[in-house]
N, C-alpha and C positions, 0 to 999 in steps of 0.2 A: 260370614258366609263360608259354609266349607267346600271346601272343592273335592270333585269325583273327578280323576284325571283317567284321560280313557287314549290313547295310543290309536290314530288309524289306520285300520284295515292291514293291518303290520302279518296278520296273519292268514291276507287273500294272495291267492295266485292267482294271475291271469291267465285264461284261458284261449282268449283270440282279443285282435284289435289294439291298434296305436292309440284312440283315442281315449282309454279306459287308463291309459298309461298316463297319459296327459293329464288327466281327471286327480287322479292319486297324486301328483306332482303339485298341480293348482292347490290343493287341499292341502298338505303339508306346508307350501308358499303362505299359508293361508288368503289364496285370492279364490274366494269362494263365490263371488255372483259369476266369475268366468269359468269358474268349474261347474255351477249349475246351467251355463248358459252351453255349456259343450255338451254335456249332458242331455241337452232337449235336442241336439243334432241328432244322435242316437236312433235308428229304427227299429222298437223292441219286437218288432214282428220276425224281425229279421233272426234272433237271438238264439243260440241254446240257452234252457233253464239255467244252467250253473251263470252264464253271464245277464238274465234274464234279474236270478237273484242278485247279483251283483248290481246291478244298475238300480235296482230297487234300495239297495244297503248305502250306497251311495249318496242317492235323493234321499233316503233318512237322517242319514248322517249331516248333509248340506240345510235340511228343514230345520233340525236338531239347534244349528248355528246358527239361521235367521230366527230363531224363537217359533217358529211355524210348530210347535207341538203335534197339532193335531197328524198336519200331512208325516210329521216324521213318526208318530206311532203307527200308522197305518202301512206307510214303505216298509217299516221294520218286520214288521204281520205278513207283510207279501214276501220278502225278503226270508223270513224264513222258512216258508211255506214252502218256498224253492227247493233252497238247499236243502230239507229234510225230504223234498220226494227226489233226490237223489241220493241219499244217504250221507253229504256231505256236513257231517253231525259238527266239525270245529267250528266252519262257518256259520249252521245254524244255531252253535252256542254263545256266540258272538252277538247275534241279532239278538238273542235273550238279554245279554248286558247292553245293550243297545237300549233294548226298552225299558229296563229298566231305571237306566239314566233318563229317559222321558218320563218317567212317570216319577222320580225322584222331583224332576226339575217343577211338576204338580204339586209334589206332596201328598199323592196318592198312593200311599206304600199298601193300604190294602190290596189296591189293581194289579202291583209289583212284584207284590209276597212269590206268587205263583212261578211266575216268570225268573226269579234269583232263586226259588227253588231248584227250579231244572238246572239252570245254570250251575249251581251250587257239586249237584249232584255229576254234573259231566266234569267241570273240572277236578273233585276228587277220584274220580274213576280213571283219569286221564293220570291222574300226579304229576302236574304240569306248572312250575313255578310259577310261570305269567302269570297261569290263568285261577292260579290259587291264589295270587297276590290279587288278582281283579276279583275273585269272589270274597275273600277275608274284606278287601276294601269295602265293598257294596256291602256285605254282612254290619261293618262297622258305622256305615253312612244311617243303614236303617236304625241299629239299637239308635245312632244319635236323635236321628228325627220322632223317635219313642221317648225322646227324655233318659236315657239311658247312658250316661258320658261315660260311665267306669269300663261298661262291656266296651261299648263304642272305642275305649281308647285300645283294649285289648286285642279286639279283633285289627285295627288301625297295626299296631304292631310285629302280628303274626304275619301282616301283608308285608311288612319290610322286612321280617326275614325271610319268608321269599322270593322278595326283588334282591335282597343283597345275594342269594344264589346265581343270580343272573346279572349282578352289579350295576344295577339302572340305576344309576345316582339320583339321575331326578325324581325319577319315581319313588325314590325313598325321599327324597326331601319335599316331594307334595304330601307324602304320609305323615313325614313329622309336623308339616305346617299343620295338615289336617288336627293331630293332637295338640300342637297350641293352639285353637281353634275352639277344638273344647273345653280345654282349661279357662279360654275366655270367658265364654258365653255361657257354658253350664256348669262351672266348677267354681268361678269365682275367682280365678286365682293368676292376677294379670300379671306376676314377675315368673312366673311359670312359662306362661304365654311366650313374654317379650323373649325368651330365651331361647323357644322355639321359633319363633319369629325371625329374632335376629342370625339363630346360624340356619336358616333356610336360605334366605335372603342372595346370599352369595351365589348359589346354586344358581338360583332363576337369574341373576345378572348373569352368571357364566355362559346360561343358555341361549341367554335373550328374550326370555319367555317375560315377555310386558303384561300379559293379563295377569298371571302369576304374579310380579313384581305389585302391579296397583293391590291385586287382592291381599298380599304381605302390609302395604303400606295401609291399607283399610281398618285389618287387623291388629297392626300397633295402634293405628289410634283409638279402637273401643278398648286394648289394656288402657290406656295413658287414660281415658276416661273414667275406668273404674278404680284409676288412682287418682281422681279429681284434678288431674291436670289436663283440663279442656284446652288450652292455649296450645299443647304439644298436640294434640290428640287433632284438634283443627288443621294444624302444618301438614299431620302428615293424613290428612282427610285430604287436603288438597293435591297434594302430589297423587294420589290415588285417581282422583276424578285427571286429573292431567293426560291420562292414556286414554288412545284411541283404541275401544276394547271392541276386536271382531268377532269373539263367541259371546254372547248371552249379551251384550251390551246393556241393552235398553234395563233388564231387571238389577244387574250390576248398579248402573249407572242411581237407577232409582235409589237403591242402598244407600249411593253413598249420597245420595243430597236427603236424604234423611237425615244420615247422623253429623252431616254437616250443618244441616237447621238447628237440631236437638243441642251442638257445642256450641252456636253460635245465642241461641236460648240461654243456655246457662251461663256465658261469659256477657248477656245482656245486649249484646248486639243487635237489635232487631234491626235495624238495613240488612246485613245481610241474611238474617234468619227469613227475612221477606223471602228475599232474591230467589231463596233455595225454594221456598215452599213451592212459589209459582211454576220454575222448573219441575216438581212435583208431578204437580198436576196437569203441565203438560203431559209428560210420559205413562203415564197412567193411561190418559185418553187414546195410546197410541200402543199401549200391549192387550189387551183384551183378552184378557185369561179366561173371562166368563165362557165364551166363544169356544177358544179352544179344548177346555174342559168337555161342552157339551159335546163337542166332535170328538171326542179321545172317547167318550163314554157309548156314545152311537159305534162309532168302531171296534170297542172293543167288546160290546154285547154281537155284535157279526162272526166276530173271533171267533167269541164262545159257544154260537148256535151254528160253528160251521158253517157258513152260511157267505164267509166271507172270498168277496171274485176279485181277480185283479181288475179292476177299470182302466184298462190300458186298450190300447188299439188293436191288439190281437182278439183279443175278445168282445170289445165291438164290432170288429167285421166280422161274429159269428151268432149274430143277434138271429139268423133265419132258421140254426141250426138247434133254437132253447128246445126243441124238446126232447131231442137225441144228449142233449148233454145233462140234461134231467135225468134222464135213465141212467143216460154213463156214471154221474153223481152218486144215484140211490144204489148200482150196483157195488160201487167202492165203498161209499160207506156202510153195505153191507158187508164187505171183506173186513174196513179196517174193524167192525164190532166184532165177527168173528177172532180176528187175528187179535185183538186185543183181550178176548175172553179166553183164548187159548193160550197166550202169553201170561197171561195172569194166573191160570192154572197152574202151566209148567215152571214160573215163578213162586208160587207158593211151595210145590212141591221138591222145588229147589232148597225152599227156606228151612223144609222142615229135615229135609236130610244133613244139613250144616246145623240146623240144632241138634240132632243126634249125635252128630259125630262129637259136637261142643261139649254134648255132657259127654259122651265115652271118654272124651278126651280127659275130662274133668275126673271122671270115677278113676282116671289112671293115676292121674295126680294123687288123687286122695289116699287109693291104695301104695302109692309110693310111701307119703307122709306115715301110715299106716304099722306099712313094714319096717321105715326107721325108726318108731318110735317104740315097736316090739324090741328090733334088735337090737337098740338103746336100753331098754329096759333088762333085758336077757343077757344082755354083757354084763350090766349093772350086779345081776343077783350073782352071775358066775365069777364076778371080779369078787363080791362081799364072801360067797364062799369058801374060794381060794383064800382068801384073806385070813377068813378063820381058822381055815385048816392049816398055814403056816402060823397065826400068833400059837397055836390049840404046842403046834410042832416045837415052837420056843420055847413056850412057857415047861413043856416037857422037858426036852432036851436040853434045853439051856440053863436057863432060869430053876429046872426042877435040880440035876447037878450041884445047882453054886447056892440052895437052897440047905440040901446036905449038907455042906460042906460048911456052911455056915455055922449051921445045928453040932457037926464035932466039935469044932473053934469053941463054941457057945460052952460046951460040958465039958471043956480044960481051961475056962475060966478060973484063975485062983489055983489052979495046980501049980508045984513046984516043977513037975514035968515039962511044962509050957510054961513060959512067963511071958510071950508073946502071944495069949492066944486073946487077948482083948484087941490088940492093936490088930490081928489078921480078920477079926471076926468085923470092926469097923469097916475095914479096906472091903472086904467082900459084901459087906450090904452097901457100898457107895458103889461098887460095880454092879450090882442088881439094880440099883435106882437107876444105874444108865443106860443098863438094856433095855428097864421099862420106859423109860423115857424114850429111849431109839425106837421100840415100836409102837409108840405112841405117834411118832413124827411120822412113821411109816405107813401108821392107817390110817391119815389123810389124803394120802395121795391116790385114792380108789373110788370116783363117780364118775358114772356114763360110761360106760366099758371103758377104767381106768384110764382116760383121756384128759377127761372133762369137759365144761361146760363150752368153752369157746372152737375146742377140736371136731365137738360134735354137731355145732352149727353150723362150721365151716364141710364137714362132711354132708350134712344134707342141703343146703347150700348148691355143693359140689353137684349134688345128686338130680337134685332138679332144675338146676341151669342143663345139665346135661340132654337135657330131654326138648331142650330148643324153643319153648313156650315162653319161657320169662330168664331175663339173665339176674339173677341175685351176686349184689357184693358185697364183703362183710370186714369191718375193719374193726379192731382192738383197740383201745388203750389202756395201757395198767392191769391188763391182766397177768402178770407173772405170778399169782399165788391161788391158790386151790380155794372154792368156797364150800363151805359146808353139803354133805352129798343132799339132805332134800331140798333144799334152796338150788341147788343144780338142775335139779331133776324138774323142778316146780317149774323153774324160768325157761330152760329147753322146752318145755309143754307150751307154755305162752308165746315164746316165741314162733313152733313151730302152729300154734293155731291162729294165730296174726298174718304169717305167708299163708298159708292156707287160705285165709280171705283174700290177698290180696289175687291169687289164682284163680278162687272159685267164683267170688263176685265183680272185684273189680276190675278183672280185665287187663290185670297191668300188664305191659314188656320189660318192664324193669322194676327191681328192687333194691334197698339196699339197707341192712342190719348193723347199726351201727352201737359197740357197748362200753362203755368207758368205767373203769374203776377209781372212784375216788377212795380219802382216806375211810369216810365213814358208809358209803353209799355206792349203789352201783347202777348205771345209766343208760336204758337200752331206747334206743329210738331204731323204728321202723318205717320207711320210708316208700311208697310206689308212687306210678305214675299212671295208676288206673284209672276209671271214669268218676271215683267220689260218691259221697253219700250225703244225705241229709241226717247231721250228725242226731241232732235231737230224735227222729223217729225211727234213726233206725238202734241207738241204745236201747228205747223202751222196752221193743220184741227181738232184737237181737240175740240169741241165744249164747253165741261164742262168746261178742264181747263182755256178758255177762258173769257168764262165769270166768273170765280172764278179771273182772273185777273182783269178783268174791275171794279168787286167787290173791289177788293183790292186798284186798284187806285182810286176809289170812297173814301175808307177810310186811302188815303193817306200813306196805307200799302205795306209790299214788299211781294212777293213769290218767292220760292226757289225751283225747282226739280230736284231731284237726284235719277237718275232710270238708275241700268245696267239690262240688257237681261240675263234671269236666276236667278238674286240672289237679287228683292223686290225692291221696290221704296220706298224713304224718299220724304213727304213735309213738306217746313218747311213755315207759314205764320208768318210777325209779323207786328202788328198793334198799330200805338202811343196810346196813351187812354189822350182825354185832361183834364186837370187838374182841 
């Protein structure tokens, strides 16, 4: 069974009244028939809205506990109705997680979807750890109840980093229960389980938290079961049922004399396999989900057609006034259609001027990348120029000199005049081999405006972290030696049309260009944290990474992509370097 751990009302204030104070007290005690019983003392006629919503959030909350479904989706419905005609939008985000933990405890995630939508969308807007940790939670409750355990465990995780922002121990250790949970039940993998199991465990004893604790002991014994050891799995099936459980009891309770029948089956005990069934079927006859279902579905088609009145005693004593509130009705919801078509409007044309600005923003980029790769290139020609026009100046000046001089040495070969001229004329052509060889060493060191390849990725690099859109880092190894200048030039181009995606498509804030030199090979991986691709379709019609391919087999090199949807794309290129 996984657990939805939900925190109460931790983020109401009170607005008038000792006894609402009282209510919030009993609830936490967990002595909930006296907190609903305080509760009906209450004169909601007497109320402002904000406490009106409240007392309705309350009685949702307290139905929630006795398994009452129906009434608590309906409190929750009125409950928010409240708070949103005051604009009190945290609280009325609140009532959204509210209901959707009713409708989880159904198994109606369709009815749900809606409702952790909105949710969803308030607490990212808010960047509000709590209440990101209670939406990532709920996000990972649903992939589970879809057969989904991998996202499920994902989103599980994203909620404990952050609750550990705000250091709620417990609430990180109902998330990791929650993932040995999955690894039970949908993943198969019950020493996985027990490990989450066992370091939660402590937590909930530190707390006191008993429902917690049986639910732990529940869940070690279906691992121990799908390690075939029914006899341990029994033990601690029993300790489980041993607590007095005052949230959800009765459907808990069901669970475990199920799987306490199911190991007493398998170890062939049937006395006790009896024992349980019978309890079984007692509890069964005494939750009636059928019932409730049908009332959560009647209430929540009211919802939906607007249509939904609070049934409370304020609005019984204005049964004389239906046809003045009729009007008053038709005329507000002719505002909210107006104010909501006009929202929608100024919303759209919100949208489209943030995609304008998105691409200028983008043309900017591009014509950045644009300009470094001219001025890259136009250093390039004026570095090879100069280059020439200083060997053109050697081979003149230098080498032309000692060329002469050679050529005298040469025709007093054999004279009596010279008898050293063999030995000077050797000496002088081993000095011309070493000039030619010195500028031979010389005209390597001249690609990408006589930099080279690592100076000038860390310059554009440089150039477009500067510009605050994306931070790029870029790290070396074994680069200390020059590589040949079109193999420079080739790989700066791929490199710089790799950022370039990661700017233009995927949306990253971060980069990082990582190029390592081995002895025969050289190793570039590039890294973001953008939104990802579907690698298979988007090679097919991809036009960059294409020609970054044909690139690659031009230099007898491989590429590699690794891109999931949501969490950043890796390329990794690598290129033999000949000898």
């Amino acid at each position: 069974m996984l657990l939805s751990v939900s925190f109460l009302l931790t983020d109401f204030c009170f607005s008038q009244g000792k006894v609402f104070e009282n209510i919030q007290n009993q609830i936490e005690e967990e002595s909930y028939l006296e907190a609903l019983n305080n509760l009906h003392t209450i004169d909601t006629t007497l109320l402002k809205i904000y406490d009106k919503g409240l007392w309705f959030f309350y009685y949702g909350e307290l139905s929630l506990i006795l398994d009452k479904h129906d009434i608590s989706f309906s409190s929750f419905l009125n409950s928010y109705e409240k708070f949103s005609s005051i604009d009190s939008l945290d609280d009325a985000a609140d009532c959204d997680l509210k209901i959707v933990e009713v409708l989880s405890h159904q198994k109606n995630i369709k009815a749900a979807n809606p409702f952790l939508d909105r949710y969803v969308s308030y607490a990212e807007s808010k960047k509000s750890p709590k209440k990101l940790s209670e939406a990532y939670l709920e996000i990972g409750a649903m992939y589970w109840n879809i057969d989904k355990p991998n996202e499920a465990i994902y989103f599980f995780k994203k909620s404990i980093e952050e609750s550990k922002k705000i250091k709620d121990t417990l609430k990180i250790a109902s998330l990791e229960f929650n993932i040995g949970v999955v690894h039970n039940t949908d993943l198969n993998q019950p020493d996985s389980a027990l490990h989450y199991f066992e370091k939660t465990l402590s937590v909930f004893k530190k707390y006191n938290e008993s429902n917690y604790i049986s639910y732990n002991y529940n869940n070690q014994a279906k691992a121990y079961e799908l390690k075939g050891n029914h006899e341990k799995a029994a033990y601690f099936l029993k300790r489980a049922s041993s607590f007095d459980l005052r949230k959800y009891d009765k459907k808990t309770r069901l669970i475990y004399y199920k799987n306490l029948a199911a190991n007493f089956d398998s170890l062939k005990d049937f006395k006790n396999e009896s024992i349980y069934l019978k309890k079984i079927i007692q509890l069964k006859d005494s939750i009636g989900n059928i019932e409730q279902n049908k009332a959560i579905a009647e209430a929540n088609e009211r919802y939906q057609n607007a249509e939904l009145k609070a049934e409370n005693l304020e609005e019984k004593a204005k049964t004389s006034k239906k046809n003045t509130q009729l009007i008053i009705t038709l005329a507000i919801l002719a505002l909210v259609i107006i104010s909501a078509y006009l929202l929608q409007k100024n919303t759209r044309k919100k949208q489209l001027l943030a995609e304008q600005a998105k691409d200028l923003e983008a043309q900017k980029v591009e014509n950045l990348l644009q300009e470094q790769e001219l001025a890259s290139i136009d250093a390039m020609i004026e570095g090879q120029e100069k280059e020439r026009k200083r060997i053109a100046e050697d081979l003149h000046d230098d080498l032309g000199a000692l060329m002469a001089t050679i050529n005298l040495h040469l025709e007093n070969v054999g004279s009596e005049n010279n008898p050293n001229a063999l030995s000077k004329t050797k000496s002088l052509l081993a000095e011309a081999y070493s000039k030619i060889r010195n500028m031979s060493h010389v005209k390597n060191a001249g690609v990408i405006a006589n930099e080279g390849l690592l100076v000038a990725v860390k310059n554009i690099a440089s150039k477009i972290s500067s510009a605050n859109k994306i931070d790029i880092e870029v790290i070396a190894h074994g680069l200390e030696n020059r590589l040949e200048n079109s193999l420079e030039l080739s790989l700066f181009r791929t490199i710089q049309e790799l950022i370039t995606n990661s700017i233009k498509h995927a949306e990253a804030t971060k980069a990082t260009i990582q190029l390592t030199q081995f002895e025969n090979s050289l190793n570039i991986i590039v890294e973001d944290d953008g939104k990802g691709f579907n690698v298979d379709e988007l090679t097919q019609k991809g036009i960059g990474l294409n020609n970054i391919k044909k690139r690659m087999e031009h230099l007898e090199g491989t590429l590699t992509i690794d891109s999931t949807i949501g969490r950043g794309t890796t390329i990794v290129v690598d290129v033999p370097l000949q000898s």
